[in-house]
C-alpha positions in Angstrom: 124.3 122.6 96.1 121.2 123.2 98.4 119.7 120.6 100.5 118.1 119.8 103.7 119.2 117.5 106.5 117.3 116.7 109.2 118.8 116.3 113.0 116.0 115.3 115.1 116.6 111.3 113.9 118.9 109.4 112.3 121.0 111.9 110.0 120.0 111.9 106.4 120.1 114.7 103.7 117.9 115.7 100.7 118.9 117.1 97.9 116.2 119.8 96.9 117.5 120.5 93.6 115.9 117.1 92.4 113.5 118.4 90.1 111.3 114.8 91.5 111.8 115.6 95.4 107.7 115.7 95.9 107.6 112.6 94.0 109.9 110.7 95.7 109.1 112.1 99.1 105.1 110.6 98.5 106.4 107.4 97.5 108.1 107.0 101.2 105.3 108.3 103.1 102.7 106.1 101.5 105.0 103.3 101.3 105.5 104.0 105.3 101.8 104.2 106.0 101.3 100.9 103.9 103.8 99.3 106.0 102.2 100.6 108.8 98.5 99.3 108.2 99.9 96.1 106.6 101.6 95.3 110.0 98.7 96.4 112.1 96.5 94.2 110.2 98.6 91.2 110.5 99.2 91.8 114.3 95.3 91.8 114.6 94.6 88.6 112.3 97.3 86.6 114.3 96.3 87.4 117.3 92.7 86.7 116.4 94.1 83.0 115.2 95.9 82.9 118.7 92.6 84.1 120.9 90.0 81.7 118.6 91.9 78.6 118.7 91.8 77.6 115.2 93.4 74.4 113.5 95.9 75.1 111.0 93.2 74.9 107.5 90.8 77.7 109.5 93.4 80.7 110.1 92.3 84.2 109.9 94.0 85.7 107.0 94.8 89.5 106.9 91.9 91.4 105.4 93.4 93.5 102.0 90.2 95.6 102.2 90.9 96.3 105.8 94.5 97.2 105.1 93.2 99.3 101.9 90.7 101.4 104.1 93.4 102.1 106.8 95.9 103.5 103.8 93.1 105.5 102.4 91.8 106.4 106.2 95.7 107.2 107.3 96.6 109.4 103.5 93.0 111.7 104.1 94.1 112.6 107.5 
C-alpha cells in the first residue's frame, strides 16, 4: 500500500492508490473555502445588525452573491 501522511497537523493519512484522490481532495478544499467565506460573511452581516441598531423585521441578511464572489475570488487565487 502507498500513501501519504502528513505530520505538520493533526495526523491523517491518504491513501494514493484511490484512483478518485484529486476528486476527493477538491471537494475538501472548496468545501473549506466555502466554509470559510460563508463564515466571514456572516461575521460581517451580524456585526453590521449589531453596529446599525436594527429591530428584529430589518436584519442584515448574509449576501449569497457576496459569499459566491469570495469562493470564486478565493478558488482563482
Amino acid at each position: 500500500m502507498f500513501g501519504l501522511a502528513q505530520w505538520s497537523e493533526e495526523s491523517t493519512f491518504v491513501d494514493l492508490e484511490n484512483k478518485d484522490i484529486g476528486q476527493e481532495l477538491a471537494k475538501d478544499y472548496v468545501a473549506t473555502v466555502a466554509k470559510k467565506c460563508r463564515s466571514a460573511a456572516k461575521r460581517r452581516a451580524n456585526a453590521a445588525n449589531n453596529n446599525s441598531g436594527t429591530t428584529v423585521g430589518q436584519k442584515t441578511e448574509v449576501d449569497n452573491k457576496e459569499v459566491y464572489a469570495c469562493i470564486i475570488e478565493n478558488l482563482t487565487k
